[in-house]
C-alpha positions in Angstrom: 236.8 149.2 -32.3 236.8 146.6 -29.9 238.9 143.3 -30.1 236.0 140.9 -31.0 235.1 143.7 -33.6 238.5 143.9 -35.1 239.0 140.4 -34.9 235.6 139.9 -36.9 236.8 142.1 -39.2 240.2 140.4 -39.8 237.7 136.8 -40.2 235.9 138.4 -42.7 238.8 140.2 -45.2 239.9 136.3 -44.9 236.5 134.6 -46.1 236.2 137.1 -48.7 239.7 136.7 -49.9 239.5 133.5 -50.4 236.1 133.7 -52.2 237.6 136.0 -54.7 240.3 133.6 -55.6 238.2 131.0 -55.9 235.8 132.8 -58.5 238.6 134.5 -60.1 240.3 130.4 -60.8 236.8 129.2 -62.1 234.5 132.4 -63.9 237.7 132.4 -66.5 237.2 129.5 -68.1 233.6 127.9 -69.7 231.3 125.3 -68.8 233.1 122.5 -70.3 236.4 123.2 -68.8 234.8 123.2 -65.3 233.4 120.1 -65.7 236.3 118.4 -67.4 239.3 116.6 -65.7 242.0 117.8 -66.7 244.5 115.6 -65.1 243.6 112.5 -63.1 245.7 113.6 -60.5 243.2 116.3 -60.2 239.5 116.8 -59.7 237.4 118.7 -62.0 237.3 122.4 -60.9 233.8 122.7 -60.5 234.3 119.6 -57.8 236.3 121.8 -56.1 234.2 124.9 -55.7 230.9 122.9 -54.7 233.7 121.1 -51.9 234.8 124.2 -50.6 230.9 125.3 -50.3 229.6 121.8 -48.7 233.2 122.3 -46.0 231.6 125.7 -45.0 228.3 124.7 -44.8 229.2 121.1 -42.4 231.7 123.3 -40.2 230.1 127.0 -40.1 226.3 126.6 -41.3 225.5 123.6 -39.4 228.0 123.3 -36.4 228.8 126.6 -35.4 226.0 128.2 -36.3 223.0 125.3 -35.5 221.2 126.1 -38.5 219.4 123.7 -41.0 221.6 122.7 -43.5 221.2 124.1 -46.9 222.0 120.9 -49.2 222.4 117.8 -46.8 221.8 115.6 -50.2 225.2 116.3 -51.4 227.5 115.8 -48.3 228.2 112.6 -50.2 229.4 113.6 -53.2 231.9 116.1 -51.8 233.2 114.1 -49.2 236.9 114.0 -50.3 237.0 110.7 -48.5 234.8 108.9 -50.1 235.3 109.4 -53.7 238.9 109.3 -55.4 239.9 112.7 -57.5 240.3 110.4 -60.6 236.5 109.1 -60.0 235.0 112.6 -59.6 233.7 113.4 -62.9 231.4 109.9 -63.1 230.1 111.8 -60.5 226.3 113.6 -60.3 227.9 116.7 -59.5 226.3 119.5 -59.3 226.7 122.1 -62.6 228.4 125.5 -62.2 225.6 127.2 -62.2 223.8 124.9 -59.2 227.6 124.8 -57.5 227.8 128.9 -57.8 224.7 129.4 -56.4 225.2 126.7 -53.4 228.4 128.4 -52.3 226.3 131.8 -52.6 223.4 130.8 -50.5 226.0 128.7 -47.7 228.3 132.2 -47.7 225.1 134.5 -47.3 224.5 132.3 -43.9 227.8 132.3 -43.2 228.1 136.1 -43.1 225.1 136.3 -40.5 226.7 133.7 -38.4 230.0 135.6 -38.4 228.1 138.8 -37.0 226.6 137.0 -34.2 229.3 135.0 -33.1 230.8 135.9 -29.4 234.5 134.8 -31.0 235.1 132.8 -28.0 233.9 130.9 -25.3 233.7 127.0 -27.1 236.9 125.8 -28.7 235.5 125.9 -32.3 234.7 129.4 -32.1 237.1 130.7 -30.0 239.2 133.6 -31.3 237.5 132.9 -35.1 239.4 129.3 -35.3 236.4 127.8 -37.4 235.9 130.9 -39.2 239.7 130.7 -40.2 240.3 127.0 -40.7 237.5 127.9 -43.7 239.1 130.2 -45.2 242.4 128.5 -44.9 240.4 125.2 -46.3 239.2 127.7 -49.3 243.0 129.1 -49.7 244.5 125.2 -50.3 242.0 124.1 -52.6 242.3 127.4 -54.5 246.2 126.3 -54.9 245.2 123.0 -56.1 243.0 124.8 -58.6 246.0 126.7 -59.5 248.0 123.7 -60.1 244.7 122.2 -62.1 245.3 125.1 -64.3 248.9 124.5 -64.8 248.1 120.9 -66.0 245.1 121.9 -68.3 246.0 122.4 -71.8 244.7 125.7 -74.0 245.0 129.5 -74.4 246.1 131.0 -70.9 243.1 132.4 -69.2 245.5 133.8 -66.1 247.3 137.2 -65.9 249.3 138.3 -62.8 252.5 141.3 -63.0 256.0 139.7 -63.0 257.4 139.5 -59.6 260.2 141.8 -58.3 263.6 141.4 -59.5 266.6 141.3 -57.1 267.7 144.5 -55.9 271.5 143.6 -55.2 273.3 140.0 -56.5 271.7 137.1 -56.7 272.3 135.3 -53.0 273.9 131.8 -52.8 275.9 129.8 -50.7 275.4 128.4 -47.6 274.9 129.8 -43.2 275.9 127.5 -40.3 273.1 127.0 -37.6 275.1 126.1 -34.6 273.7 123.4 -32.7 271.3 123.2 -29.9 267.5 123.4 -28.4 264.9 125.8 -30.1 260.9 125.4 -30.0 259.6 124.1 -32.8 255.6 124.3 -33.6 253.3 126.6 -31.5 250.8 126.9 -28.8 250.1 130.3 -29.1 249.2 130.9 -32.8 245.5 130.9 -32.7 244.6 129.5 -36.2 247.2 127.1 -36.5 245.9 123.4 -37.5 246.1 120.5 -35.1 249.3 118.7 -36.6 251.4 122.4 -36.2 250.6 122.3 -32.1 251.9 122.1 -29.5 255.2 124.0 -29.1 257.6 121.4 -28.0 261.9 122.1 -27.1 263.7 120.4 -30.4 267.6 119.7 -30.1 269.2 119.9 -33.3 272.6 119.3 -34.2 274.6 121.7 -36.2 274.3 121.7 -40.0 274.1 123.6 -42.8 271.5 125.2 -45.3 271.7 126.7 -48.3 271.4 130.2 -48.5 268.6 130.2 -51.2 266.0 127.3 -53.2 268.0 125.8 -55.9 268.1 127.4 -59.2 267.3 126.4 -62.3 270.6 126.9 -63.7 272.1 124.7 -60.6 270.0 122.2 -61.8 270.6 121.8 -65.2 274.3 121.1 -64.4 273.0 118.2 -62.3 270.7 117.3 -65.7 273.9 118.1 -68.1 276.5 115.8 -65.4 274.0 112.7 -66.8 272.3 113.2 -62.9 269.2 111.8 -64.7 271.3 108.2 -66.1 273.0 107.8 -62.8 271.6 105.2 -60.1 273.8 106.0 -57.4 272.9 109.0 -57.3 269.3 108.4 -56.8 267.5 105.8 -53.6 266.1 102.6 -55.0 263.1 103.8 -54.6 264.0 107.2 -56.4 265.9 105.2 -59.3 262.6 103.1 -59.9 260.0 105.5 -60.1 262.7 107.4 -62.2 262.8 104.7 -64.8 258.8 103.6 -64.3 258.3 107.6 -64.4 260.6 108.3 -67.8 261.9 111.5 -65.7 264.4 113.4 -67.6 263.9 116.7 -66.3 261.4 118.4 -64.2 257.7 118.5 -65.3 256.9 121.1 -67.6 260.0 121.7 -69.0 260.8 121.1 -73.0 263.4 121.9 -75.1 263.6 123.5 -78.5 265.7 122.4 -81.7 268.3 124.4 -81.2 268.8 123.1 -77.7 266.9 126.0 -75.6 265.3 125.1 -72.3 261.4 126.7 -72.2 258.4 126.1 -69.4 255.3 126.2 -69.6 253.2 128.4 -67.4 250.0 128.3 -67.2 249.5 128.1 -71.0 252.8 129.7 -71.8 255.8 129.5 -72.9 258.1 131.1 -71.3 262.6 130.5 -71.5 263.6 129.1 -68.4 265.0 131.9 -66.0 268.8 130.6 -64.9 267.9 132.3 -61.1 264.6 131.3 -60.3 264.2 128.8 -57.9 263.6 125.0 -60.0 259.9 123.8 -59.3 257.4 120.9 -59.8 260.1 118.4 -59.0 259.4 115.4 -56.7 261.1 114.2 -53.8 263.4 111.8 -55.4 264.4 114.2 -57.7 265.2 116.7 -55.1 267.1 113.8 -53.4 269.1 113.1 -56.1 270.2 116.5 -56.6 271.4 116.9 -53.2 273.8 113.4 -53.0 274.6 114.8 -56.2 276.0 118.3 -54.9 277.8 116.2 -51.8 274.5 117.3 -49.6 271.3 116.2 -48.4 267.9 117.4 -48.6 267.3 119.6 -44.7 265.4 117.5 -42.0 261.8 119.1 -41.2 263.7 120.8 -37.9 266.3 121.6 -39.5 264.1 123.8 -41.9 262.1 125.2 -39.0 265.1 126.1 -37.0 266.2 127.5 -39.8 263.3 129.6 -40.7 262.5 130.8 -37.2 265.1 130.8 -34.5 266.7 134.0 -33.6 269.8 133.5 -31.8 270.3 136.9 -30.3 266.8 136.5 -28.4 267.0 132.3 -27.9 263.0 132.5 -29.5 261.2 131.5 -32.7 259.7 133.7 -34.6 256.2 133.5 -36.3 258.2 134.5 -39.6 261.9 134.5 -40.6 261.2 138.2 -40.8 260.0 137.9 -37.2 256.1 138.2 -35.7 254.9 140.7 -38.3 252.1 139.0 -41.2 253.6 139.1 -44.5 253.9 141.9 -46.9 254.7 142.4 -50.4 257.9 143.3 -49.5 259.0 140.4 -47.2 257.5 137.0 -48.9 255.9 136.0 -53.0 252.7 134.7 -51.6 248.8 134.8 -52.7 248.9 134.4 -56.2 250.3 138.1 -56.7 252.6 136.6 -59.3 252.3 133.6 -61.3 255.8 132.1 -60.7 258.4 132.3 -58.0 260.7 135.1 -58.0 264.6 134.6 -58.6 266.5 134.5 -56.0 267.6 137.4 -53.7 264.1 139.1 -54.5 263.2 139.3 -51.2 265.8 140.5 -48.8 263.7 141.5 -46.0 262.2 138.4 -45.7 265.7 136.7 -44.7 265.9 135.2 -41.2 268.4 135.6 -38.4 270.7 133.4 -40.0 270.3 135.7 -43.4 268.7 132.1 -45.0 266.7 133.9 -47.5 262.8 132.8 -49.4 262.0 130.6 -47.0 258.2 131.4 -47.3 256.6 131.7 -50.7 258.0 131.0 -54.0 257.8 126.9 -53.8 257.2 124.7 -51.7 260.5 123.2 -50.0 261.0 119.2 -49.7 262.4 117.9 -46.5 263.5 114.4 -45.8 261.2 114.0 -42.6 258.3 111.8 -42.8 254.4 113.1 -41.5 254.4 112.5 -38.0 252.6 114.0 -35.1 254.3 116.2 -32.6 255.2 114.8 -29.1 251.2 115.8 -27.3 249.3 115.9 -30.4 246.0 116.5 -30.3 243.0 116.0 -33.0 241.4 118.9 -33.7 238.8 119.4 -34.8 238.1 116.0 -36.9 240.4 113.4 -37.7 240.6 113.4 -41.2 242.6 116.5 -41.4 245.9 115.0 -39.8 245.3 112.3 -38.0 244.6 110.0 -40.6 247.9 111.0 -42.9 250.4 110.0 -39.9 252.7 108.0 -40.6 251.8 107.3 -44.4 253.9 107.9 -47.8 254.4 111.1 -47.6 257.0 113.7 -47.1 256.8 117.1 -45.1 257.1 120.1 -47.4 257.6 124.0 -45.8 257.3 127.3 -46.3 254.5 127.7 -48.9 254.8 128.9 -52.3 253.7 131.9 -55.1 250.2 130.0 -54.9 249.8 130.4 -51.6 247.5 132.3 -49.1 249.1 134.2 -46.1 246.5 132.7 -43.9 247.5 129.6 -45.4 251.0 130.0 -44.5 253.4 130.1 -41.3 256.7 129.5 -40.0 254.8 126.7 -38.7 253.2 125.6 -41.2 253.6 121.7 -42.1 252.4 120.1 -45.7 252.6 116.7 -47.2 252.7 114.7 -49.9 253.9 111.5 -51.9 257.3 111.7 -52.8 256.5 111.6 -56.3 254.0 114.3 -57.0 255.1 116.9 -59.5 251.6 118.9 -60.1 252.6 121.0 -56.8 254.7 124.5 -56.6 257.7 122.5 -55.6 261.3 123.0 -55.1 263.8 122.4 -52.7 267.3 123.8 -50.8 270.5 121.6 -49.4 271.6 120.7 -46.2 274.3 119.2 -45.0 276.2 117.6 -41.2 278.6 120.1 -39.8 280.7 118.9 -37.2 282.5 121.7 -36.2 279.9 123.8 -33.5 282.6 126.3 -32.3 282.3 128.9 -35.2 280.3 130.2 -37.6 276.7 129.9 -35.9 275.4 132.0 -37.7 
């Protein structure tokens, strides 16, 4: 098999990926459900999978492929621009039946497209990058469809296995990354998004990281040390939206008569799990824990550096595991599992530095802001990046149970408002070290 073949291949294991997940989050529940918001943080689900149809047809159908565009009359209505998610349902959209069969009829085009495609030449379709930045496009929404089904109320209509249990002692404490240059973002990875490029030399002082996300049962000693009634602990900002916000704990958990701590999963109840790593807290929440535990909540370098420097070679590695793609064995990604694993689940995943479940599980808050890199460059629209620089938002890493491999690399950079709680997220410690003579790794 030829590169352009095998590589045409790999594009189309990744469209059809995606489109599995995507029917698999949407043919489970009924008509009324699909069309119903279920949080106004949210669209309706049937919004999404008409989206994720009218983004392949713009980007694949029309401009890769020059073909005539199968519904130009709705480019409107699923332009995510355009319409806020808590407007969507006053919307004409289309019904599941209309939405299944667009997506059908744009991916039937798509797949004839794919065959003829050289793979390279002009930027778009050079070495499958449109084809991929689809299927990636596909893989997020299909986590926020996820996280739509956390919020919904009802019977549980999802089923995964448990994941793996640690096979030696639950990890914890903290590594040392010594100080010093490493190259943070890439140049070479050929599907990574415009706000991951380019690969640029990053100095970073030494510091230290925890070892592992924080647990649950780390957690509720911040909760039982009054962490919740205590403004110094939190930013004024943090204290604020903690008082407008009524947060007492993070979202979805409750507690039973007899004092038990439960969450709810996905239409579940389950008892909270004492080593799993804590998730859907927001940023000030994660901030408060760290001033809390004498830390600080790790810098977006810091994380990458972290993540992917190996100090034996003086590189950085796709992966903390180095350049290989995930496996089941290394990271808790693509919706295998409906929950993150405890901690210590996934010792060949560790990095260098033996920092381990850096990718998958949750989502990890940093304390850097969205910025470009230093030579950014748009591509291939705007709206992607571009437009998200220097807003509200916080830079979150490493991906989580709910998310794609192809959705998902050392360099991978998300964002959000530092007070969403709908998203997989959790969080690890950092802290200054001043001492750079010992214990680099």
């Amino acid at each position: 098999m030829s590169e352009t073949e095998a590589l045409r291949t790999e594009l189309a294991a990744a469209l059809t990926r995606s489109r599995a997940r995507s029917a698999a989050l949407t043919d489970c529940l009924d008509e009324d459900e699909l069309v119903a918001q279920h949080s106004r943080l949210m669209s309706p689900l049937i919004w999404d999978l008409a989206h994720i149809g009218n983004q392949e047809e713009l980007w694949l159908v029309r401009d890769v492929g020059g073909r005539e565009p199968v519904r130009s009359d709705i480019d409107e209505l699923y332009d995510a621009f355009k319409h806020a998610r808590s407007n969507r349902p006053q919307l004409p959209l289309l019904g599941p039946v209309e939405a299944r069969t667009y997506v059908g009829q744009v991916r039937d085009k798509v797949w004839d497209i794919l065959d003829t495609s050289p793979l390279r030449g002009n930027r778009l379709e050079h070495d499958g990058f449109a084809f991929a930045m689809i299927a990636q496009h596909e893989q997020q929404h299909a986590e926020t469809m996820l996280a739509t089904h956390q919020l919904r109320s009802g019977h549980a209509v999802l089923a995964a296995a448990a994941p793996p249990a640690p096979s030696r002692r639950v990890v914890g404490g903290e590594v040392v990354i010594a100080a010093g240059e490493f190259t943070m973002g890439t140049s070479t990875e050929p599907w990574a998004l415009d706000n991951e490029r380019p690969a640029h030399r990053r100095h970073v002082p030494a510091f230290a990281i925890d070892v592992a996300p924080v647990t649950n049962e780390q957690y509720l000693a911040f909760i039982a040390d009054d962490g919740y009634d205590r403004p110094e602990l939190w930013s004024d900002r943090g204290w604020a939206h903690r008082m407008e916000a009524q947060l007492v704990a993070p979202e979805f958990w409750e507690r039973d008569a007899g004092g038990r701590r439960w969450r709810r999963r996905f239409g579940t109840m389950t008892p909270l799990r004492p080593d799993q790593p804590v998730m859907h807290v927001c940023y000030f929440e994660a901030e408060a824990y760290a001033t809390w535990a004498g830390k600080r909540l790790p810098t977006e370098a810091e994380w990458e550096k972290a993540a992917r420097f190996d100090p034996d070679t003086e590189r950085s590695r796709r992966f903390p595991w180095g350049d290989a793609d995930p496996t089941d064995s290394s990271a808790n990604l693509g919706q295998r599992h409906l929950e993150p694993a405890d901690v210590g689940a996934y010792p060949a995943g560790a990095s260098p530095a033996g920092v381990h479940q850096l990718i998958g599980d949750v989502w990890e808050w940093t304390s850097s802001s969205f910025e470009p890199y230093p030579g950014f460059e748009m591509f291939p629209y705007a709206e992607y990046s571009q437009v998200f620089f220097g807003g509200d938002y916080r830079v979150l890493r490493g991906g989580s149970f709910g998310t794609d491999s192809v959705a998902c690399r050392g360099t991978f950079r998300n964002w959000d408002h530092p007070i969403r709680r709908q998203i997989f997220a959790g969080f690890r410690c950092a802290r200054d070290v001043l001492d750079t003579t010992r214990g680099g790794r």
